[in-house]
C-alpha positions as CSV (number, residue, x, y, z in Angstrom):
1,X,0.0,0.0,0.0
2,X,1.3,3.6,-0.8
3,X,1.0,6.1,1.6
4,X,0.1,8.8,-1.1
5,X,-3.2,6.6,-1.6
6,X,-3.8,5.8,2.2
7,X,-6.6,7.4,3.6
8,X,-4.5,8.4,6.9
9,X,-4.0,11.6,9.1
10,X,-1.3,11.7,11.5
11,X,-1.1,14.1,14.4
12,X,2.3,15.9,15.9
13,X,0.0,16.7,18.9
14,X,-2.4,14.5,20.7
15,X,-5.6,15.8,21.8
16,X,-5.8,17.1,25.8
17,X,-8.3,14.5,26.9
18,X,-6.3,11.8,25.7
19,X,-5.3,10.5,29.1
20,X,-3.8,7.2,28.0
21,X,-0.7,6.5,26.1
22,X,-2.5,4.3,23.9
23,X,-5.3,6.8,23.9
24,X,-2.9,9.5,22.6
25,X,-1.2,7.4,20.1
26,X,-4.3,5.8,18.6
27,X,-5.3,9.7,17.7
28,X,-1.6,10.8,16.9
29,X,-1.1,7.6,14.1
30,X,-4.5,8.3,12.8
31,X,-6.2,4.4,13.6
32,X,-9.3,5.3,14.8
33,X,-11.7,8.8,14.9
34,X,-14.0,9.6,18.2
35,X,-17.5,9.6,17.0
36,X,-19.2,9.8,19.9
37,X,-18.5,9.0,23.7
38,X,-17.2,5.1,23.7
39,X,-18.2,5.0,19.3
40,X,-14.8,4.9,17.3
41,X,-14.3,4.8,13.7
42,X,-11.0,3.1,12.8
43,X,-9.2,3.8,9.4
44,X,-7.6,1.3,7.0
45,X,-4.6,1.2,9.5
46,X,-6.7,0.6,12.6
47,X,-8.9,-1.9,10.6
48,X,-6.2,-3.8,9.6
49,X,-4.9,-4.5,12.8
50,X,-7.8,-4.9,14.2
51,X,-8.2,-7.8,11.7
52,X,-5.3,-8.9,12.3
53,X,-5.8,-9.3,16.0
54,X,-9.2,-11.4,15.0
55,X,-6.8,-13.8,12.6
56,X,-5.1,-14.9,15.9
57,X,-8.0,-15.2,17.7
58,X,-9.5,-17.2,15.0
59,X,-6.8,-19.3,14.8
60,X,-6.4,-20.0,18.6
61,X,-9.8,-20.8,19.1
62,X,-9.9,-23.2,16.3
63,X,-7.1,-25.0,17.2
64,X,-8.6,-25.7,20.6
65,X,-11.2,-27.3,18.7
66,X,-14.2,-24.5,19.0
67,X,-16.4,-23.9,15.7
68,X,-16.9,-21.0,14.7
69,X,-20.5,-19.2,14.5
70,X,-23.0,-16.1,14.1
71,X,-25.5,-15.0,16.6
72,X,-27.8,-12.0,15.9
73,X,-26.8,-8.7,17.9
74,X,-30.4,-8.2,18.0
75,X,-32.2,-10.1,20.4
76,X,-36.1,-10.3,21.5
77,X,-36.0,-9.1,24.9
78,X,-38.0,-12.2,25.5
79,X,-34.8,-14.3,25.5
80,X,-33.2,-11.8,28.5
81,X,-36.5,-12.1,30.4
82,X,-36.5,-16.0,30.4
83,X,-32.8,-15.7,31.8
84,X,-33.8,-13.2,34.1
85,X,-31.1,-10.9,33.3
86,X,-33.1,-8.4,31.4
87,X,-33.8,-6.8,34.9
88,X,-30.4,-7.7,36.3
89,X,-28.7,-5.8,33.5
90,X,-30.1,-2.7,34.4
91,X,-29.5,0.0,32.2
92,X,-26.7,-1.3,30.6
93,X,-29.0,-2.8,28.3
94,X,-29.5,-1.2,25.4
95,X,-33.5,-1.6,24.5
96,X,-35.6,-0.7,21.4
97,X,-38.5,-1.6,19.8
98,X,-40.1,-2.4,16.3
99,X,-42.4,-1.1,14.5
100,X,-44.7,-3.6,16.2
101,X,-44.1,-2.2,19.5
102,X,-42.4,-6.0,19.9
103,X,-39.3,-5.5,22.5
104,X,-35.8,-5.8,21.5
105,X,-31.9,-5.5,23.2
106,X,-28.7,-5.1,21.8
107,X,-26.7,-7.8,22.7
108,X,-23.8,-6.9,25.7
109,X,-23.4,-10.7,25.4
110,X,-25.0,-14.1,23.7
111,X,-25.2,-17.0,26.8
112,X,-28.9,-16.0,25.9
113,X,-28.8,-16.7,22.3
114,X,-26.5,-19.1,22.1
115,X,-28.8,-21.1,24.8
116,X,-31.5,-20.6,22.5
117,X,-29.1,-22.6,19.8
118,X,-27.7,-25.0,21.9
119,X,-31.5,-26.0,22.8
120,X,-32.8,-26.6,19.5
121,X,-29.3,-28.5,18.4
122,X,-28.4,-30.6,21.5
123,X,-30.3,-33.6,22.3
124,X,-28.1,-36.7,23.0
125,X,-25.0,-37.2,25.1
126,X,-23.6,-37.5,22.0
127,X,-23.3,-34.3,21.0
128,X,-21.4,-33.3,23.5
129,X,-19.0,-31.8,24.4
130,X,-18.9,-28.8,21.9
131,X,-17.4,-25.2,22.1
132,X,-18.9,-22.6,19.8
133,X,-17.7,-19.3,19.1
134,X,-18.1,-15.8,17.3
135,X,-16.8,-12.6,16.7
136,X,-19.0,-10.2,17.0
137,X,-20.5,-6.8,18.2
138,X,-21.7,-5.6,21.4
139,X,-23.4,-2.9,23.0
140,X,-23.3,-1.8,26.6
141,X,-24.4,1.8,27.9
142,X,-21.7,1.9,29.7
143,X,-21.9,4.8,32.5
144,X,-18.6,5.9,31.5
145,X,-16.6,5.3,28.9
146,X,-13.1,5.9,28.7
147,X,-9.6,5.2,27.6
148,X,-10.0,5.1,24.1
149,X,-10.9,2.0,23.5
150,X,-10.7,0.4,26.9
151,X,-14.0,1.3,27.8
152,X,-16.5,1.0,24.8
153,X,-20.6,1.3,24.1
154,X,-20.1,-0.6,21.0
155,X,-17.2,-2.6,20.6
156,X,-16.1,-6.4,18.7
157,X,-15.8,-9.7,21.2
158,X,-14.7,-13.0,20.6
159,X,-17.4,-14.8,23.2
160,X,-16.9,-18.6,23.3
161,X,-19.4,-21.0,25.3
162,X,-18.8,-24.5,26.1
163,X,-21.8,-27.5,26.5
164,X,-21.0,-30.6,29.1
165,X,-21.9,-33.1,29.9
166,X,-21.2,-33.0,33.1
167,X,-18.6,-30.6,35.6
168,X,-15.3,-33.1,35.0
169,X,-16.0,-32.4,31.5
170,X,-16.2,-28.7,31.8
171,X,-12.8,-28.8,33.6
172,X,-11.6,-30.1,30.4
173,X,-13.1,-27.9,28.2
174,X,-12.6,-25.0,30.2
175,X,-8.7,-25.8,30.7
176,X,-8.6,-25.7,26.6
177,X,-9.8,-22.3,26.7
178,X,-7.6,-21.0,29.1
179,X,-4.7,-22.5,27.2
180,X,-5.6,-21.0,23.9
181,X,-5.9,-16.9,25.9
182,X,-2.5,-17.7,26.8
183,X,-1.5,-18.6,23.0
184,X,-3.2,-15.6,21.9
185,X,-1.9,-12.8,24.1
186,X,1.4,-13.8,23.6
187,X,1.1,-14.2,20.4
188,X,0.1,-10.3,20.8
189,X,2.7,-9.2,22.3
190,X,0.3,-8.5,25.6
191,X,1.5,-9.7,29.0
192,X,-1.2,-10.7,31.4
193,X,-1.9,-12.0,34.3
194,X,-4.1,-14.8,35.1
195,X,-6.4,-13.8,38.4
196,X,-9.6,-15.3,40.0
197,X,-12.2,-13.0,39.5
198,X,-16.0,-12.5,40.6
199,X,-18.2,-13.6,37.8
200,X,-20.5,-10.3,38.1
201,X,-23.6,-10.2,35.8
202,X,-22.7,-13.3,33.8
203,X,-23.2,-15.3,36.8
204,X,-21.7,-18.9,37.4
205,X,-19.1,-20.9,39.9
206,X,-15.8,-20.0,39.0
207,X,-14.2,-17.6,36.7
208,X,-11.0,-16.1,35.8
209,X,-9.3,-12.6,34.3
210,X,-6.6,-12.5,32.1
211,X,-5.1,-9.1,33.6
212,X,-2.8,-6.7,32.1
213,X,-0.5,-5.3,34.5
214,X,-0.6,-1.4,34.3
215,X,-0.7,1.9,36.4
216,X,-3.5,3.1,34.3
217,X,-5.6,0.2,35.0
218,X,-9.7,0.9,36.9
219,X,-9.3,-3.1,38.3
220,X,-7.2,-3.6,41.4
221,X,-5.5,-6.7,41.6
222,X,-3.9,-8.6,44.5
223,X,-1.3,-10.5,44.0
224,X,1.1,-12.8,46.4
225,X,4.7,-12.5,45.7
226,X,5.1,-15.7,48.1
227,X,3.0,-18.9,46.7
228,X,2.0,-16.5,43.1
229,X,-2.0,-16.3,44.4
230,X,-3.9,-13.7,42.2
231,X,-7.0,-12.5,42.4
232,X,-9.2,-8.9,41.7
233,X,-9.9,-6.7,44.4
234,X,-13.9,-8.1,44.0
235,X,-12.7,-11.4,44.5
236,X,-9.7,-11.8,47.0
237,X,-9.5,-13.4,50.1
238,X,-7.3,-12.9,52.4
239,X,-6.6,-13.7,56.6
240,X,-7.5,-11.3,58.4
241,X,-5.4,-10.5,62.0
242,X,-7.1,-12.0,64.6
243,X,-8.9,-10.9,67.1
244,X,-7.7,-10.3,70.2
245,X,-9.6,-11.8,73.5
246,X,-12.4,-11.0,74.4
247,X,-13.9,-10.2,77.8
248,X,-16.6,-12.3,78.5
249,X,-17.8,-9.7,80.9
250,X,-21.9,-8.8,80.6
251,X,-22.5,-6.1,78.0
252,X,-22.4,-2.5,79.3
253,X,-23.8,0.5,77.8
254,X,-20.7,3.8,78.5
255,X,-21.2,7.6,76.9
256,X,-19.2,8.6,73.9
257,X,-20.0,11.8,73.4
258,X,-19.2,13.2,70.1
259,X,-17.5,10.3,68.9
260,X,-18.3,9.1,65.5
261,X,-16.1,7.5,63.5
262,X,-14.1,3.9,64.7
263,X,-10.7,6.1,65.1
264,X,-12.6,8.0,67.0
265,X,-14.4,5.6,69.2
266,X,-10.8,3.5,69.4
267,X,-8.6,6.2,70.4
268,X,-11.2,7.5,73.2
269,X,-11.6,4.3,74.8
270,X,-8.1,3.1,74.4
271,X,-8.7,0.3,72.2
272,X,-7.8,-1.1,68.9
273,X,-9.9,-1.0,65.9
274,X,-9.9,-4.5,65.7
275,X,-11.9,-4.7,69.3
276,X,-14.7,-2.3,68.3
277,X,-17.6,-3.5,65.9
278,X,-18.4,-1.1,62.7
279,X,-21.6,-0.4,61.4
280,X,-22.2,0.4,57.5
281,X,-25.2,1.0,55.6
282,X,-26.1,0.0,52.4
283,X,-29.9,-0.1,49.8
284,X,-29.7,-3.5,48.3
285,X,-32.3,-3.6,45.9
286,X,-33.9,-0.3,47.3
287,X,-33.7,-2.1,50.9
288,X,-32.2,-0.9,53.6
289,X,-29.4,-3.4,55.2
290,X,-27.1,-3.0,58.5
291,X,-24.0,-4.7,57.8
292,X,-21.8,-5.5,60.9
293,X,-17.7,-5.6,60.3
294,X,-14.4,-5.4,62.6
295,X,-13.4,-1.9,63.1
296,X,-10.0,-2.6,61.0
297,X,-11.7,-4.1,58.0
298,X,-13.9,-2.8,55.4
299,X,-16.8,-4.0,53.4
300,X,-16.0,-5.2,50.0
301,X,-19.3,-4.3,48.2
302,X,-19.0,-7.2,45.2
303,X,-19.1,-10.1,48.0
304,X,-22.0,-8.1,50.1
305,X,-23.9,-7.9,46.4
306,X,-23.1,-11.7,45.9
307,X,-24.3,-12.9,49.6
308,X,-27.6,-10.7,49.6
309,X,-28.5,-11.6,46.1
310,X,-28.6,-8.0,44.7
311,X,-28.5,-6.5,41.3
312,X,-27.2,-3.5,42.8
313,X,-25.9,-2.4,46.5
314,X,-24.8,1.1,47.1
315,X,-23.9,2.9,50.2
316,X,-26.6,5.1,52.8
317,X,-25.3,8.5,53.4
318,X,-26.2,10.2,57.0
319,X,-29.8,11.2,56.1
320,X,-30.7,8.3,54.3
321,X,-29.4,6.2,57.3
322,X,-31.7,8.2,59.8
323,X,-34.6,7.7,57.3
324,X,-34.5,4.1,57.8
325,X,-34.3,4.2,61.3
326,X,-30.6,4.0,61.9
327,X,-28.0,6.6,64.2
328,X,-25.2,7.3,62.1
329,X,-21.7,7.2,64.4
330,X,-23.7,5.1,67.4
331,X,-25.3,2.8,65.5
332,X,-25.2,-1.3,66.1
333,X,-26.4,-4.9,66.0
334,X,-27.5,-5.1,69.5
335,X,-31.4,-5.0,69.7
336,X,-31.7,-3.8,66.4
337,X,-35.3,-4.9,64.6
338,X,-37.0,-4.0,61.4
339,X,-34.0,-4.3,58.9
340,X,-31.8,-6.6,57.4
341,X,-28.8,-7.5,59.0
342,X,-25.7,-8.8,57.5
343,X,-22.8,-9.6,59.4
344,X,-18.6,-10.1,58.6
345,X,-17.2,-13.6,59.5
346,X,-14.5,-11.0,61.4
347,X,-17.3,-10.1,64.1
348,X,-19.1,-13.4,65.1
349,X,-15.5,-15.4,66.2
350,X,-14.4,-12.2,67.8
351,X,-15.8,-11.2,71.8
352,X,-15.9,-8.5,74.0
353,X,-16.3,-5.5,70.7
354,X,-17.6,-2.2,71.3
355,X,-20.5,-1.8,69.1
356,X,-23.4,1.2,69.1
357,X,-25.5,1.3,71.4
358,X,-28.5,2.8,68.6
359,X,-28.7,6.1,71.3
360,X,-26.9,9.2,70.2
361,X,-23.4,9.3,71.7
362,X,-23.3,5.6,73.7
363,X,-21.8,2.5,72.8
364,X,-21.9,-0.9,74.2
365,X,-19.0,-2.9,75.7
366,X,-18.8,-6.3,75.7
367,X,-20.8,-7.2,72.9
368,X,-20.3,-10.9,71.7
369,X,-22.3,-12.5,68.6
370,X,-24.4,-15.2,69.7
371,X,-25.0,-13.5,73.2
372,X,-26.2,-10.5,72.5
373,X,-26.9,-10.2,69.0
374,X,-27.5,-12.2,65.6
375,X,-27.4,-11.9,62.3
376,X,-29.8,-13.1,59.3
377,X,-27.0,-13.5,56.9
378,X,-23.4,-14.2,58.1
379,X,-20.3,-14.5,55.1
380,X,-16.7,-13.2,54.4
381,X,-17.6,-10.0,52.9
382,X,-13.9,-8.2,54.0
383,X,-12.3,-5.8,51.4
384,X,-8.6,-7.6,50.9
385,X,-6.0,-4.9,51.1
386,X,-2.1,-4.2,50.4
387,X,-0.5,-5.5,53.1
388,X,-2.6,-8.2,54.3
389,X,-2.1,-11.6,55.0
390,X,-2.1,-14.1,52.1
391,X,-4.8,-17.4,52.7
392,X,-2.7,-19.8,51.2
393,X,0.8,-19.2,52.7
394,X,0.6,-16.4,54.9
395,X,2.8,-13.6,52.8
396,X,1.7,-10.0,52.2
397,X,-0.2,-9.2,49.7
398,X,0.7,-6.8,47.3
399,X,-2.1,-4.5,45.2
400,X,-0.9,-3.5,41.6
401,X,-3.3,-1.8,38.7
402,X,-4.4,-3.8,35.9
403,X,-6.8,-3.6,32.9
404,X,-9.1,-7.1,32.2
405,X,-7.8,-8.2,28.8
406,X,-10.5,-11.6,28.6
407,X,-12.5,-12.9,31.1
408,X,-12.8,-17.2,31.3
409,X,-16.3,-18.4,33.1
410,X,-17.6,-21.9,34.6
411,X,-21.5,-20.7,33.8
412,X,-22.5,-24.4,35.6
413,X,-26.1,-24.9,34.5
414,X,-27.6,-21.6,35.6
415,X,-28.3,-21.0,31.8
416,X,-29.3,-24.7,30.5
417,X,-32.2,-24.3,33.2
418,X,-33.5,-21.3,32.7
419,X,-33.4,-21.6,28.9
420,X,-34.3,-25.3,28.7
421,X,-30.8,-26.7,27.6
422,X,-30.9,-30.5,28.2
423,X,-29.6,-33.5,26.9
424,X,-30.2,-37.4,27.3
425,X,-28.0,-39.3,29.4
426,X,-26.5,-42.7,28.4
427,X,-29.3,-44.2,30.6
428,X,-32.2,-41.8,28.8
429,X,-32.5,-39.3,31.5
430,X,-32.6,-35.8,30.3
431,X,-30.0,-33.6,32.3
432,X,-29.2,-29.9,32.0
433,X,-25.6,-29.3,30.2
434,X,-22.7,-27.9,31.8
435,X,-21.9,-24.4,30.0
436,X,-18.6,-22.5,30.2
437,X,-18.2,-19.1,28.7
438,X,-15.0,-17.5,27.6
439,X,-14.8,-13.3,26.2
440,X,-12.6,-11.1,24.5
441,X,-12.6,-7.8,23.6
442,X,-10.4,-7.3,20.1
443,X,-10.6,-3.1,20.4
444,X,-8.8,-3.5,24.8
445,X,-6.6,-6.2,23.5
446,X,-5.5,-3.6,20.4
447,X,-5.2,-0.7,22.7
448,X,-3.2,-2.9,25.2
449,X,-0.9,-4.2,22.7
450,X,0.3,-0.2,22.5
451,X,0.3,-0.1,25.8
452,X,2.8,-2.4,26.4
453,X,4.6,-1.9,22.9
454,X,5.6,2.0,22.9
455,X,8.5,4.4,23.2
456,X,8.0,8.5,23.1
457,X,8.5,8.3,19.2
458,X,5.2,5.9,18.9
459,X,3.7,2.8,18.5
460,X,6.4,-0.4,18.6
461,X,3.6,-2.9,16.8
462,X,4.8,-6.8,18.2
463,X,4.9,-8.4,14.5
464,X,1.6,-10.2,14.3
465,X,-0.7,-7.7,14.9
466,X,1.5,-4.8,12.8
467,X,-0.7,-3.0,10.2
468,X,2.3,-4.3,8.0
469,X,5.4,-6.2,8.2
470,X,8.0,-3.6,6.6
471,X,7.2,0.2,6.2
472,X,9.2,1.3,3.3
473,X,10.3,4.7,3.4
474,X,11.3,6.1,-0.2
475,X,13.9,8.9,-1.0
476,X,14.5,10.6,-4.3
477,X,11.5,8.7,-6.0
478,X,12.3,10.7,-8.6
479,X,16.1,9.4,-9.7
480,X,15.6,6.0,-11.8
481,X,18.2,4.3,-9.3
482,X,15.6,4.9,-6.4
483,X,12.5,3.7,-8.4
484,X,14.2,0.7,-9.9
485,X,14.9,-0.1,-6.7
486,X,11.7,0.4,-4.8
487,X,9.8,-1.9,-7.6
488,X,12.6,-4.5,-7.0
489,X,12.1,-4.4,-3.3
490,X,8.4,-4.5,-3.6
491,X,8.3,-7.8,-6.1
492,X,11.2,-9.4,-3.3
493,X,8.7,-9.0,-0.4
494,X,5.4,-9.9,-2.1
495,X,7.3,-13.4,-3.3
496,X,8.4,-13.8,0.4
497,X,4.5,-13.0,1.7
498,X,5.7,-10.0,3.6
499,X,3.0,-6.7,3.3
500,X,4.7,-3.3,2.9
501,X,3.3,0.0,3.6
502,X,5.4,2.4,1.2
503,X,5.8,6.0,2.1
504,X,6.2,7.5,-1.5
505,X,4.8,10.9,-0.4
506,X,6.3,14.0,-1.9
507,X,7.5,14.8,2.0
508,X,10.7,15.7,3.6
509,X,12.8,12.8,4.9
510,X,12.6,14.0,8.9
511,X,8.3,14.3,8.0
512,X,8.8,10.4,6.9
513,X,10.8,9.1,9.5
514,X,9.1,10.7,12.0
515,X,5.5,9.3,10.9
516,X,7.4,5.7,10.7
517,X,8.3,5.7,14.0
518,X,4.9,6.9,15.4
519,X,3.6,4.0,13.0
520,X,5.4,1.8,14.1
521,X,6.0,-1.5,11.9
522,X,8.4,-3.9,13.2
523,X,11.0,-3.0,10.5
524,X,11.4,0.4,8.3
525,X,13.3,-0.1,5.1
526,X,14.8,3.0,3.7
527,X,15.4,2.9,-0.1
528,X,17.5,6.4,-1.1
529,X,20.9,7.3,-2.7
530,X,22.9,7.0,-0.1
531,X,22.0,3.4,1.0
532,X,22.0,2.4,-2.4
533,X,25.7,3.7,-2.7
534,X,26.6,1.6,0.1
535,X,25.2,-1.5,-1.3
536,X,21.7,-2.2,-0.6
537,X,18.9,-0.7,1.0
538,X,18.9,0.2,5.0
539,X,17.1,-1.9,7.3
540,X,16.0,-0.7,11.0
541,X,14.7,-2.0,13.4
542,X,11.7,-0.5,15.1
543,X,11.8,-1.8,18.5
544,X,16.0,-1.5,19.3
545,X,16.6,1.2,16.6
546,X,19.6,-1.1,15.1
547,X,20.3,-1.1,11.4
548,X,21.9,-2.3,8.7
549,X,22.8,-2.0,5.0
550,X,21.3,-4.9,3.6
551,X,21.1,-6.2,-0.1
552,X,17.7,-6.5,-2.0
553,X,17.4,-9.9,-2.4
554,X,18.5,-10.5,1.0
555,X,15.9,-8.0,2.4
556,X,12.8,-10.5,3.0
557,X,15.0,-12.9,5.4
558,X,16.6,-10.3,7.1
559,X,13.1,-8.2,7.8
560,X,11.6,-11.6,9.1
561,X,14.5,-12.3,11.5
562,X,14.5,-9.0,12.5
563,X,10.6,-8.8,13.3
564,X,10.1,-12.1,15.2
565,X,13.9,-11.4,17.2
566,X,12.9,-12.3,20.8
567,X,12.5,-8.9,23.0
């Protein structure tokens, strides 16, 4: 492809609300246009590396044995009310209607659709197991999108789901999946991490994020640099100190006037945090709930959603708390009727906490759970934090930024039941299959393969998912030397399968170089005068800025040994 024919505008500046690098440098190298808030249109460079990206995928997925399918974005909202996720989705979901006033969505996702499939095409034992998959588009309305493409309203997924018979069998299938993420990031030049994660609106037992490490990231990770446990801030676990011992002493009721937060209470009393019992408010569901946590550990509002069931949990400020009954900064368990209570593994194997009193400026001594209080609902619901105490071998656990790059889910039969996906058993008894689902999203893996491939000139594109292989950069197109030249390197390239994006512009030299490196293929190839006095044509490479006087016919090996060279 020639430059002077490419539809492509570079930038020397990016825009100011271009936050990330790969933000910035998606603008500046001209791949994609903002059309709207979380809408991009990508040119022929950011198309073709977006396809590119999709090839590996592709390939990945069927070489794990998946087949490849296509699933309407447009689905009767019927399908999301039978799965009971048409509520649960919230306003995420985008929703229209026909001309028949019939109700639609825009798919975020397909375990709906591809239920409806899998029920109309599964029958016996025997056609299982199978793994289908698509590439396709999505919509979410999400609340805020950002980062380029990180966060997008439409974007393109590769969404895989697996049909079991059986949870041994999903271990297998699932384990294929997971293998063939790990083929295609690297094969993307795109380092992740592997971390258990919460399996949110999707829903399911188990489920794992494929992470990408970065300071930019909106997800929190943990991560144990003693036994290598991972997990998402949603998800961790952790061990929490323990308490200390507890009086067994009856409950008393002492003034703490004008006390109202637990460093309060502790410092006044002359106790830890960890002997006093916090009180939080939350609406689950437009409910009111009292949740009841050591003083030196906080709520982590993904497990409270889980435990109580809830679409969405969010937190009571001071009025809203005294609406419902409750006294902000001398609230607690003890005697409390009339609303939901929820309480933290931390405070029902812990005695003797001071907990509110529910009367304006007293708390209670003593309090032990069991004695003088219970709970309806009683779970780990602790936020893990930097510094705690890893569950598996005891190590401090260390918090680091990340970005989800794909996302691997045991669905179980949550989905086979609700949208009649059966099969017959050897014996003739008709079971529910065993679904797994496994996402990607090609625009976040595109933007993270810049993010992790990038000096301050631009983009350093690992080879498979570069717009081209070689960027040939053309001086003096004029001379006949030059031009003989260029058409000799072109026909030595094409024979060897290597693409070339050819700067033949009527630029300056620094104007070409400069839009090379900000392009960024693995290997520019200068044809001009000078080289061609020396011998050849010169060869650099993109990512170490090395080069070389290289003969034509020479030119394809050495650009392939040069782009796939180990970093």
């Amino acid at each position: 492809m020639r430059m002077s024919r490419l539809l492509l505008k570079t930038l020397r500046e990016p825009p100011a609300d271009a936050e990330l690098a790969s933000h910035r440098l998606l603008l500046r190298a001209g791949l994609v246009m903002p059309l709207a808030a979380g809408l991009y249109c990508f040119t022929p460079l950011g198309w073709r590396t977006l396809r590119r990206i999709e090839n590996i995928i592709r390939e990945e997925m069927d070489r794990s044995g998946a087949q490849e399918i296509h699933l309407p974005a447009l689905h009767p909202i019927e399908l999301w009310e039978q799965s009971g996720r048409a509520e649960a989705m919230g306003q995420t979901l985008f929703r229209l209607a026909d001309r028949k006033e019939r109700g639609f969505a825009l798919g975020p996702t397909h375990e709906e659709a591809v239920s409806f499939l899998a029920a109309r095409s599964i029958q016996s034992y025997r056609d299982l197991p199978v793994t289908l998959y698509q590439i396709q588009t999505k919509f979410r309305d999400e609340a805020r999108p950002r980062g380029g493409l990180i966060r997008l309203r439409e974007f393109i997924m590769k969404d895989a789901y697996s049909f079991d018979a059986g949870w041994d069998a999903l271990d297998e299938s699932y384990q294929l999946a997971f293998d063939a993420y790990v083929r295609i990031f690297a094969r993307a030049g795109v380092p992740v991490v592997p971390v258990a994660a919460d399996s949110g609106a999707i829903g399911g037992k188990d489920s794992q994020e494929f992470v990408f490490l970065s300071e930019t990231g909106e997800d929190e990770v943990l991560l144990c640099p003693g036994c290598g446990y991972a997990a998402n801030a949603e998800k961790a676990e952790f061990r929490a100190p323990p308490p200390l011992p507890g009086d067994a002493a009856p409950m008393e009721k002492v003034p703490t006037p004008g006390q109202k937060t637990i460093a309060e209470l502790a410092n006044f009393l002359g106790l830890e945090r960890r002997q006093t019992c916090k009180a939080v408010f939350y609406r689950a569901d437009g409910r009111p709930v009292f949740v009841a946590i050591r003083g030196d550990l906080e709520v982590n509002e993904t497990k409270l959603k889980n435990v109580l069931k809830a679409r969405e949990v969010e937190a009571l400020d001071d009025a809203a708390a005294r609406a419902a009954g409750l006294i902000p900064g001398s609230a607690g368990p003890v005697g409390l009727t009339g609303i939901e209570v929820v309480a933290d593994s931390s405070v029902t194997g812990a005695g003797g906490l001071v907990a509110g009193a529910n009367e304006d400026g007293y708390h209670y001594l003593n309090v032990s759970y069991g004695r003088d209080w219970n709970a309806g609902v009683v779970a780990g619901i602790a936020l893990a934090r930097a510094g705690d105490a890893c569950l598996q071998c005891g190590a401090e656990l260390e918090t680091r930024r990340g970005i989800e790059m794909g996302h691997v889910f045991k669905l179980g039969t949550v989905y086979a039941e609700s949208m009649g996906v059966t099969y017959l058993d050897e014996s003739g008894q008709r079971q529910p299959v065993v679904m797994g689902c496994y996402g990607i999203g090609l625009e976040r893996m595109l933007a993270a393969a810049i993010e992790a491939n990038h000096d301050e000139n631009g983009i350093i594109w690992p080879p498979e998912v570069a717009p081209y292989d070689v960027h040939i950069v053309a001086l003096n197109l004029d001379q006949a030397p030059v031009a003989e030249a260029l058409a000799a390197l072109e026909a030595a390239l094409a024979e060897a399968g290597l693409s070339a994006l050819i700067d033949d512009r009527d630029e300056s030299a620094g104007i070409k170089f400069k839009d090379a490196d900000l392009l960024g293929m693995p290997v520019r190839v200068t044809v001009s005068p000078r080289a061609l006095e020396k011998g050849g044509v010169e060869l650099r490479a993109r990512r170490t800025g090395e080069t070389t006087i290289v003969r034509i016919e020479e030119m394809p090996g050495a650009a392939r040994q040069v782009a796939t060279r180990p970093r």
